[in-house]
C-alpha positions as CSV (number, residue, x, y, z in Angstrom):
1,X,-15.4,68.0,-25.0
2,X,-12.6,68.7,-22.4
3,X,-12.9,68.5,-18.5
4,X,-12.6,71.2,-17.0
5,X,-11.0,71.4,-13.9
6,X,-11.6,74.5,-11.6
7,X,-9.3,75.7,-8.9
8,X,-11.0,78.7,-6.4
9,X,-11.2,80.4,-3.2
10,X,-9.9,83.3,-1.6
11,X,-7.6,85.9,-3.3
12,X,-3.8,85.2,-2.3
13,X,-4.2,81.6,-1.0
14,X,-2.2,80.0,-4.1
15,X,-5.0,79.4,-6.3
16,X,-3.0,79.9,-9.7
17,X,0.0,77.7,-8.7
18,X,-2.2,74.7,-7.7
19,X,-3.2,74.7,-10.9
20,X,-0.2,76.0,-12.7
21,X,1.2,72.6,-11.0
22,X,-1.9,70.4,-11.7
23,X,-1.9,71.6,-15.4
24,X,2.0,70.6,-15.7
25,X,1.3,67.6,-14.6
26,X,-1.7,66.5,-16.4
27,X,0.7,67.5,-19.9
28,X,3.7,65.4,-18.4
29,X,1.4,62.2,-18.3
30,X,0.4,62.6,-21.9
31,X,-3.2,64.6,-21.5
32,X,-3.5,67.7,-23.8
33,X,-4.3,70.6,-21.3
34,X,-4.9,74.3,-21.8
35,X,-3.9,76.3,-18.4
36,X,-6.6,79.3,-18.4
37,X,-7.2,82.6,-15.8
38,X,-9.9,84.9,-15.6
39,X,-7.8,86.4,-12.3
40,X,-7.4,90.4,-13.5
41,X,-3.7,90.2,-11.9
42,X,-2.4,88.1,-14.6
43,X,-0.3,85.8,-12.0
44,X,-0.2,82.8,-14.1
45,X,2.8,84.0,-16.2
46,X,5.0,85.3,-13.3
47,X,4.6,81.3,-12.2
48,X,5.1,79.8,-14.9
49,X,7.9,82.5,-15.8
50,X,6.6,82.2,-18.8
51,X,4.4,85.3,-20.8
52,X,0.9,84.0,-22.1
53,X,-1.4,86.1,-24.2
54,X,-5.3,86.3,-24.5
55,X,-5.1,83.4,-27.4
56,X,-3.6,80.1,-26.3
57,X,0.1,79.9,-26.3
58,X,2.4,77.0,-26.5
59,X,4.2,76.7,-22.9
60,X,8.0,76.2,-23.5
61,X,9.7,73.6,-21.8
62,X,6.0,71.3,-21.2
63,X,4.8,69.7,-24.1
64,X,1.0,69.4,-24.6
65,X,1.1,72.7,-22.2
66,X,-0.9,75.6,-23.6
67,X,-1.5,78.7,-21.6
68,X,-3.8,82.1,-21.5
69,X,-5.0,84.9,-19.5
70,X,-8.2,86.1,-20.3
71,X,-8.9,89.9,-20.8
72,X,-12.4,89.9,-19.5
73,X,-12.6,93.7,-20.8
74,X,-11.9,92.4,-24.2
75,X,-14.7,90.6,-24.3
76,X,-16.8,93.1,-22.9
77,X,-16.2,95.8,-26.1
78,X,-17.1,92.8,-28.4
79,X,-20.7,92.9,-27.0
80,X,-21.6,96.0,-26.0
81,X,-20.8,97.7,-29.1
82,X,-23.3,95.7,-31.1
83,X,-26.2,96.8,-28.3
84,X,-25.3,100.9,-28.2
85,X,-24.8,101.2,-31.3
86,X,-28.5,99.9,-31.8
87,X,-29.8,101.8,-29.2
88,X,-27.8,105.5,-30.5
89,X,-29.7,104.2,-33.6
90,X,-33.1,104.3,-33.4
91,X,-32.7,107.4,-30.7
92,X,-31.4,110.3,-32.5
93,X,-32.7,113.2,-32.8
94,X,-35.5,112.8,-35.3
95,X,-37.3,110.5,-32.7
96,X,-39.4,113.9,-31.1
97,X,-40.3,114.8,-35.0
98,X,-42.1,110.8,-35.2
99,X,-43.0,110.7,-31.7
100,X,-44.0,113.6,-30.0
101,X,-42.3,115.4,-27.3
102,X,-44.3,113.3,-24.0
103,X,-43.6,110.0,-25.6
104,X,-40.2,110.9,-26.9
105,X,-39.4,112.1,-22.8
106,X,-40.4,108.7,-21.4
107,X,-38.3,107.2,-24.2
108,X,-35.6,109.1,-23.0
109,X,-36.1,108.2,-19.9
110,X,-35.7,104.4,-20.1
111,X,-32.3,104.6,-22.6
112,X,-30.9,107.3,-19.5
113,X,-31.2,104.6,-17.3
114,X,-30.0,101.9,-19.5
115,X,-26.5,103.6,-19.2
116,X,-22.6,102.3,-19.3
117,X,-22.9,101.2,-15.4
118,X,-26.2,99.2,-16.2
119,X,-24.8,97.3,-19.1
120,X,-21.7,96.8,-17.0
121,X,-23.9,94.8,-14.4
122,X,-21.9,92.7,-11.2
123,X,-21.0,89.4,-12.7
124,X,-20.9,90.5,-16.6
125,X,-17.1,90.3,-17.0
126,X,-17.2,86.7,-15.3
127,X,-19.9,86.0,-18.1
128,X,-17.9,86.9,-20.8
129,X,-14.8,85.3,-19.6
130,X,-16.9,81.7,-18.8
131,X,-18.5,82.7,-22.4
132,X,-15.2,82.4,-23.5
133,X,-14.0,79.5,-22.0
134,X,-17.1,77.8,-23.3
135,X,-15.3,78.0,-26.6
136,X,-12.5,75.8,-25.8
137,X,-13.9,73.4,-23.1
138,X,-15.8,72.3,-26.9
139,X,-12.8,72.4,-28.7
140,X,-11.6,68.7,-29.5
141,X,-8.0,70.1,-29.5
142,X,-7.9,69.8,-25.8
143,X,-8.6,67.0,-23.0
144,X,-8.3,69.0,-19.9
145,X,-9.1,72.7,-19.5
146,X,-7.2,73.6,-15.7
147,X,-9.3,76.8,-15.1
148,X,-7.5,79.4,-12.3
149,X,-10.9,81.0,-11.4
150,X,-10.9,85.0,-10.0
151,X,-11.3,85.1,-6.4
152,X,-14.8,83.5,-4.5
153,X,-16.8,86.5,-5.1
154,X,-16.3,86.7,-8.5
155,X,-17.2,83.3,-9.6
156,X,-20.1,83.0,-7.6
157,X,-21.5,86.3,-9.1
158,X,-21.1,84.9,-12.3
159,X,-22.9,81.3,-11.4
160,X,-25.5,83.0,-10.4
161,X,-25.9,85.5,-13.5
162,X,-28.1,83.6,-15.2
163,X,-31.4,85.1,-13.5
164,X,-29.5,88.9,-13.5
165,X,-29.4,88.4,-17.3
166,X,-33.3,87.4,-17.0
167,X,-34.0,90.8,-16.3
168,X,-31.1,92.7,-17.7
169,X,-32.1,91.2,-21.1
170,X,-35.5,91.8,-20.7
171,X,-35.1,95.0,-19.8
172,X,-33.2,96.1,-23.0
173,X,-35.8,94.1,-25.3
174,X,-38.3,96.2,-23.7
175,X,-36.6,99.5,-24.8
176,X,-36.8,97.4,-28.3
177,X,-40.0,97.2,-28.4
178,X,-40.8,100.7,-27.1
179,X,-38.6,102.2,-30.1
180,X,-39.4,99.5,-32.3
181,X,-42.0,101.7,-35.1
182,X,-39.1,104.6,-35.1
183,X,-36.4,102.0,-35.0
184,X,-37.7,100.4,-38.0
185,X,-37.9,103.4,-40.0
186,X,-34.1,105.2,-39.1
187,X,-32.4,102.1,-39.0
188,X,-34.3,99.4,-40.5
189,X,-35.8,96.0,-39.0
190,X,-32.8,94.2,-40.0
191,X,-30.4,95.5,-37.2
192,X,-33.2,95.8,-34.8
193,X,-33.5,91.9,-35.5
194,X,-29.9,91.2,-34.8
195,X,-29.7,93.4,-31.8
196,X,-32.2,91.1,-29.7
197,X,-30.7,88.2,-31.4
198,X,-27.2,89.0,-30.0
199,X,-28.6,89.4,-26.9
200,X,-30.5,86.0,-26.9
201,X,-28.0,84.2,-28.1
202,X,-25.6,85.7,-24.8
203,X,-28.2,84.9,-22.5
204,X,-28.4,81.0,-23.5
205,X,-24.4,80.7,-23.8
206,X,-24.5,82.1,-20.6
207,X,-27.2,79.4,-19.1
208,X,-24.9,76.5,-21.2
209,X,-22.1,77.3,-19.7
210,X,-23.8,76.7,-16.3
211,X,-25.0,73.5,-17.2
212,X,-21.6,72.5,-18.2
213,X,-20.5,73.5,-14.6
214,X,-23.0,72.0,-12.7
215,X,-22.2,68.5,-14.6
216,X,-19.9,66.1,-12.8
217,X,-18.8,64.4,-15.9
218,X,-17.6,67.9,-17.3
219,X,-16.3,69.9,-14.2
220,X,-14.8,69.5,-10.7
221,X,-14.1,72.4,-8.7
222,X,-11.6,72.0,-5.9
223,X,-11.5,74.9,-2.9
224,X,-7.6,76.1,-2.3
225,X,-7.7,77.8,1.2
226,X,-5.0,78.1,4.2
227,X,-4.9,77.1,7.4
228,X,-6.5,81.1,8.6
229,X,-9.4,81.8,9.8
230,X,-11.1,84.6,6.9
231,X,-9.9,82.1,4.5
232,X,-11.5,79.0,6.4
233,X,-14.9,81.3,6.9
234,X,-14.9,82.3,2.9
235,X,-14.3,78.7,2.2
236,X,-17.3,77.2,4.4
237,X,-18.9,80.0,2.7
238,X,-18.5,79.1,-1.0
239,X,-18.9,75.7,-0.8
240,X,-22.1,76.1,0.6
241,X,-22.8,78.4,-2.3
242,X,-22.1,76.3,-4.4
243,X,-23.6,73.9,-3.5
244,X,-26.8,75.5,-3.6
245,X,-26.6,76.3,-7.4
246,X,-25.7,72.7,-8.3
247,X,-22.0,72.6,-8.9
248,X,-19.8,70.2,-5.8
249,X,-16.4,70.4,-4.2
250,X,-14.9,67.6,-5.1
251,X,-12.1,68.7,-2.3
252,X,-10.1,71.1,-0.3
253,X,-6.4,72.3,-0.4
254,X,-5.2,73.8,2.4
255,X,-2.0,75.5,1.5
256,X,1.2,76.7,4.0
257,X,0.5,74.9,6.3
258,X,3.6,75.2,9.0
259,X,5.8,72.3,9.5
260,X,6.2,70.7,12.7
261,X,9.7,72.1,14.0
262,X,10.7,72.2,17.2
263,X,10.5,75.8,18.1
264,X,8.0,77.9,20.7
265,X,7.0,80.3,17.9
266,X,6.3,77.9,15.4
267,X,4.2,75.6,17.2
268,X,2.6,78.5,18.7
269,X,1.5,79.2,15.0
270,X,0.7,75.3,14.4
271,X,-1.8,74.8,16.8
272,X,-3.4,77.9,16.1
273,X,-3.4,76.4,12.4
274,X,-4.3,72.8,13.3
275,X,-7.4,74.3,15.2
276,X,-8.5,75.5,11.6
277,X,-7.5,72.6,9.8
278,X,-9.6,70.8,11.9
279,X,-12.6,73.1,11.3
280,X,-12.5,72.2,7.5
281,X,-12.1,68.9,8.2
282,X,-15.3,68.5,10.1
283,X,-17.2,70.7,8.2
284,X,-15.9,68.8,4.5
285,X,-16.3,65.3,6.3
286,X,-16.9,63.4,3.5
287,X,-14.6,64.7,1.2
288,X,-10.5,64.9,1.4
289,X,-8.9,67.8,2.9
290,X,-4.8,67.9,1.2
291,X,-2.3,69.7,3.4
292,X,0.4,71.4,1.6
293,X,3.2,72.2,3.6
294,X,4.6,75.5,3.9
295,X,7.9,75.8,1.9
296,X,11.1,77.6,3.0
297,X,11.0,79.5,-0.5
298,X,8.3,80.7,-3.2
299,X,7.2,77.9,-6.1
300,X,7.4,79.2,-9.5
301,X,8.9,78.4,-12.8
302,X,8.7,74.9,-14.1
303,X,11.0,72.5,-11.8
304,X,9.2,74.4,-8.7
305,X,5.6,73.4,-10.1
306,X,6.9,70.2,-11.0
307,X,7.6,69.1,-7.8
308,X,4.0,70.3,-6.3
309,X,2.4,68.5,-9.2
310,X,3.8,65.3,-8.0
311,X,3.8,65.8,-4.5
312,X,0.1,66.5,-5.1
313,X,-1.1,63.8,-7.5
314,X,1.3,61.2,-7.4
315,X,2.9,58.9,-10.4
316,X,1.5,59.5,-14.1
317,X,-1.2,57.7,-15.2
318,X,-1.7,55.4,-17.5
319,X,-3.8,56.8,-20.1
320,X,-5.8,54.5,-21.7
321,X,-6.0,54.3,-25.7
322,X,-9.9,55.2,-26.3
323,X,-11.8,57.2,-24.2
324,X,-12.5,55.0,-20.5
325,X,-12.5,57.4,-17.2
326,X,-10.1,57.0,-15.0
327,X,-9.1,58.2,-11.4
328,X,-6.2,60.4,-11.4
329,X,-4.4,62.4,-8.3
330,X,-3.4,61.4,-5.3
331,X,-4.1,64.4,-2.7
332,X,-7.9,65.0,-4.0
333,X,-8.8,62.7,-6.7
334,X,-10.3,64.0,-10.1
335,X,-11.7,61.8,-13.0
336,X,-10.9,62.6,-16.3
337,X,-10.6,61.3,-19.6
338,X,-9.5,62.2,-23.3
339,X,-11.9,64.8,-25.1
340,X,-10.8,63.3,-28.4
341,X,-9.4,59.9,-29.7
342,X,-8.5,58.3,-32.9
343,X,-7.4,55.0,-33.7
344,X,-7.3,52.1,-36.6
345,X,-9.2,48.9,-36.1
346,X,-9.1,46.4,-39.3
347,X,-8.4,49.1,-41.9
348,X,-11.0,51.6,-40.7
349,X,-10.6,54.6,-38.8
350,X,-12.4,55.2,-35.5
351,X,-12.7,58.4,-34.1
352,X,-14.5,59.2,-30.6
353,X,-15.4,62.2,-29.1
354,X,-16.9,62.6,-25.3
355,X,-20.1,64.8,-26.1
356,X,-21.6,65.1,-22.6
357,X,-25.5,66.3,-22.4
358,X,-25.4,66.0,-26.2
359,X,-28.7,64.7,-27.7
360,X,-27.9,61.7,-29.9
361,X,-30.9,62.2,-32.2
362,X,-29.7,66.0,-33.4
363,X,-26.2,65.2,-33.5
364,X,-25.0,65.4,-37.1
365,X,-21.6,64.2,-39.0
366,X,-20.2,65.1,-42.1
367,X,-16.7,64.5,-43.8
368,X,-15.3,67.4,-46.0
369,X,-11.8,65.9,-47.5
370,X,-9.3,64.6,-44.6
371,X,-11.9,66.9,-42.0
372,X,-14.5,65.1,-39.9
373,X,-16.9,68.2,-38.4
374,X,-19.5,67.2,-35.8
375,X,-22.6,69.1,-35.6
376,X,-24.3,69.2,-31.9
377,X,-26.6,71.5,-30.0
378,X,-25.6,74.7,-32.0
379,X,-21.9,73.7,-32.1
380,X,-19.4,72.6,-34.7
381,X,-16.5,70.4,-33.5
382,X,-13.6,70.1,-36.0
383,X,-11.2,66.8,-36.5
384,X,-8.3,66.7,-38.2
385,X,-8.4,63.3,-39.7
386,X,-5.0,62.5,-40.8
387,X,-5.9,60.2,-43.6
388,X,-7.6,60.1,-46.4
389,X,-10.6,58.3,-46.4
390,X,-11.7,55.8,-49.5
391,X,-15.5,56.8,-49.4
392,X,-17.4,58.9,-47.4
393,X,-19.4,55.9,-45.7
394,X,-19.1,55.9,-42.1
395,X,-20.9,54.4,-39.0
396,X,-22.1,56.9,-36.4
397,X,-22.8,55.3,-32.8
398,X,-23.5,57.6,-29.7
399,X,-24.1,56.2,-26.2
400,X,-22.7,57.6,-22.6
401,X,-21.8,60.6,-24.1
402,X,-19.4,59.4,-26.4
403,X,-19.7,59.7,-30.2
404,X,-18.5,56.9,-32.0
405,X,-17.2,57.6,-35.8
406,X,-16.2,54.3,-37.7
407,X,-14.9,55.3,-41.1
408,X,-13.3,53.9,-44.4
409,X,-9.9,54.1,-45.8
């Protein structure tokens, strides 16, 4: 399983080019990141200068670089299909011949009420788009997932979404039930079946991807703000948020800040600034508070993140061979390690995969050819081998989240 390193705060305080930069970096020391954005404005291509799609892409000019912009409304007509056209189902117009006229009203009622807007609930579009990213913090391809988060609002909405979806699901399994004899009969208790298991299935995706979020050996999430005071005020304000749904800052990043020249009008602005700074400071006393300066002209394109992603995190790091956490950055430090990691040891092959929150006793292996696939809490992870193997004998060995594959060649 990847890392996921999240990057949010306030709409236009440089969110997506702190981690454009972070992400550059991570793939110049060696890790294999994907660069993702839920943000609806698409920003991450005009800084990279580079055009990603809704799939990852291959960045040119960074190698181990991939890059994507999620279509949150692409997501959305994959589910909500499924769920209306069950609904339309079982409430055509035969359902006054089965039912009766003062049943079929209240009927009526409920699926009036359970329109478009109410299926479109606050929050749902960050659930898909977390849903998605689910997908590839579990894909072994990866070892850090650099996740440019929509603004505040929107990522607290989705965190927490969890006990909407309570309710929201609920709701529409009730309308299941209420149509379920008439259901049954017009469309059959087959789709009816899959219809509330679509919607089960959502809701505990959803509550996963949470978990994942609120673990600090999956996820950081570092606060970008500037040195203003709405943008201190939101930030006090989501990291006490966050805080209270289990997920911690592991720092601050205080962008543009305004150098210290000699000039009435600029140190005017500094103070004013440094009397903000100072605000965060207190208030995130225990944790680091970077200062970017403010620079004379925009960052984007590759050299321009480049040179952020050093200034921010300091020299590579030296990435060990198996899979050992290490402290990496400089401004805000981040721990991270490799999602996936194969070596040879005295003619067998070891492969290791960082499984956090996985239960030892219901994770299952099996070998198909040169393909190792690794079976764990509803998931399937996929290795690529590389050899053939002599027998299909292997040693499994689980402990600190790490699965441990010893096999023969």
């Amino acid at each position: 399983m990847a890392r996921l390193l999240l990057f949010g705060g306030k709409g236009g305080v440089g969110k997506t080019t702190v981690a454009a930069a972070t992400a550059i970096w991570l793939a110049d020391s060696g890790f294999r990141v994907l660069l993702v954005s839920s943000d609806p404005a698409h920003s991450t291509s005009d800084s990279l200068e580079f055009k990603l799609g809704t799939e990852p892409t291959e960045v040119d000019g960074v190698e181990n670089l991939w890059g994507m912009e999620m279509d949150p409304a692409e997501r959305m007509g994959e589910l909500l299909p499924r769920l209306s056209e069950a609904l339309e189902g079982g409430l055509g117009g035969n359902m006054q011949n089965f039912l009766g006229a003062g049943v079929s009203e209240g009927i009526a009622k409920e699926v009036s009420d359970l329109d478009a807007a109410d299926l479109l609930l606050p929050g749902l579009d960050e659930a898909l788009a977390f849903d998605k990213l689910l997908s590839f913090v579990q894909d072994s391809s990866y070892d850090v997932l650099v996740f440019d988060t929509a603004p505040t609002g929107h990522t607290l909405r989705f965190l927490g979404l969890p006990e909407i979806l309570d309710g929201w699901v609920g709701r529409i399994i009730r309308l299941a039930r209420l149509t379920g004899g008439i259901r049954s009969v017009l469309m059959g208790r087959r789709q009816e079946r899959a219809m509330q298991e679509e919607l089960a299935r959502f809701q505990r995706r959803v509550a996963h991807v949470r978990r994942l979020l609120t673990d600090p050996g999956v996820t950081s999430f570092t606060l970008v703000s500037i040195p203003e005071k709405m943008a201190v005020d939101e930030t006090v304000r989501a990291a006490r948020s966050l805080s209270e749904i289990g997920i911690d800052v592991n720092g601050v990043l205080v962008n543009r800040i305004t150098p210290d020249l000699d000039h009435p009008f600029i140190q005017q602005r500094r103070q004013i600034e440094q009397v903000h700074l100072q605000q965060l400071k207190e208030h995130f006393d225990e944790l680091p508070v970077a200062e970017v300066p403010l620079e004379a002209g925009d960052i984007h394109g590759l050299e321009g993140l480049r040179r952020l992603g050093s200034s921010l995190n300091g020299d590579a790091p030296d990435i060990p061979a198996g899979m050992e956490e290490i402290i990496a950055g400089k401004a805000i430090p981040f721990k991270i390690r490799r999602g996936l990691a194969l070596s040879l040891e005295q003619g067998h092959l070891v492969v290791q995969l960082h499984l956090p929150g996985a239960d030892g006793n219901e994770v299952d292996v099996s070998i198909e050819e040169e393909t190792l696939k690794v079976h764990s809490n509803g998931k399937t992870w996929t290795v690529d081998l590389g050899h053939r193997l002599s027998s299909d004998r292997r040693r499994v060995q689980f402990a600190d989240d790490i699965l441990r594959v010893t096999l023969e060649l």
